[in-house]
C-alpha positions as CSV (number, residue, x, y, z in Angstrom):
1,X,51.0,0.4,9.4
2,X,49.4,-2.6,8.0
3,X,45.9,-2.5,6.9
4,X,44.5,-4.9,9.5
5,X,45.3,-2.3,12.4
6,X,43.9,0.1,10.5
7,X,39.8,0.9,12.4
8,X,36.9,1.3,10.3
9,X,35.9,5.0,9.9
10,X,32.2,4.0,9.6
11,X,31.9,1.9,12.8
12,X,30.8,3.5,16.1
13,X,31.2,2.0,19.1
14,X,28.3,0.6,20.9
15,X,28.8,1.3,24.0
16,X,29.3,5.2,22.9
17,X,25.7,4.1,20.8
18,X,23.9,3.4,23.9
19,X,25.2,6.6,25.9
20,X,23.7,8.5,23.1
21,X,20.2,7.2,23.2
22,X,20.4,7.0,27.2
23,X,21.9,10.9,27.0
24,X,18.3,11.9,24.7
25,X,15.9,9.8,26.7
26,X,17.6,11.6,30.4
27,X,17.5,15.1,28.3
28,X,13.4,14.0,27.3
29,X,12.6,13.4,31.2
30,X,14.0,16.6,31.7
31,X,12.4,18.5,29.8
32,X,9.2,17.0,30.8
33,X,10.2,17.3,34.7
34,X,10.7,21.1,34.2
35,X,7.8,21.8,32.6
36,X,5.8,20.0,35.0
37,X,7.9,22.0,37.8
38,X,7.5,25.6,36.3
39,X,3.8,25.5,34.7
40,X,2.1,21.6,36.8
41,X,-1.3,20.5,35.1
42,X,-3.4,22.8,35.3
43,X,-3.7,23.6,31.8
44,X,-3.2,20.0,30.9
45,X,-6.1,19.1,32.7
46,X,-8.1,21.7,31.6
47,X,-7.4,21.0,27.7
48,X,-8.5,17.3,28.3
49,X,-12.0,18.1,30.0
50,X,-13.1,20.7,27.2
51,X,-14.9,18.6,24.7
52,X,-13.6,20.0,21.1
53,X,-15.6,21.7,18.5
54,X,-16.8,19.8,15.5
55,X,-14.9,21.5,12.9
56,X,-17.1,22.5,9.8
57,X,-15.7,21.6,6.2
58,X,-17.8,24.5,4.6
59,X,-16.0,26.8,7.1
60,X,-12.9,27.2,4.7
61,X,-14.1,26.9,0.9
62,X,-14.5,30.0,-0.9
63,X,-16.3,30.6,-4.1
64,X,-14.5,29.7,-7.6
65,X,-12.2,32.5,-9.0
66,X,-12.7,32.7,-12.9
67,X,-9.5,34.8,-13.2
68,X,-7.3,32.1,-11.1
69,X,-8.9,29.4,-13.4
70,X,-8.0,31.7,-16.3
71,X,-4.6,32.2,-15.0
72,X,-4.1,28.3,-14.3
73,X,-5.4,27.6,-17.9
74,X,-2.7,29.9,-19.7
75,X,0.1,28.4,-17.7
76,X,-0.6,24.6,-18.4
77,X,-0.9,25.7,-22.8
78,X,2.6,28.0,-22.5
79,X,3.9,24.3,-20.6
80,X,2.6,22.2,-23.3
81,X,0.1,20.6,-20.9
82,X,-3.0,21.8,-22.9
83,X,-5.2,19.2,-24.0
């Protein structure tokens, strides 16, 4: 067979392309339909009209550990990364 016959391996077809992103986008209206169907807005709505609480950066520090910094020191010198 001559080499000209031959068909890329690499190159898809775009008609087979275009079925593929039309077969996600049907499969994402789906989804969404379903959802809608089996559960509606009720909890949609609800988690829109609550105003959010005003997260608090102090809420998740802890104190300083001496024996993680002690622990963190010894592992950078037996790396080399001592000063």
């Amino acid at each position: 067979m001559a080499p000209a016959l031959k068909p890329d391996p690499s190159r898809e077809h775009p008609v087979i392309a275009w079925l593929g992103i039309l077969a996600v986008a049907i499969s994402i209206l789906l989804i969404l339909w379903a959802r809608y169907e089996v559960h509606g807005t009720h909890d949609l709505e609800s988690a829109l009209a609550e105003t959010p609480a005003k997260p608090s950066p102090d809420a998740d520090r802890q104190p300083p550990r001496k024996d993680v910094d002690d622990a963190v020191a010894a592992g950078r010198w037996a790396a080399g990364f001592s000063p």
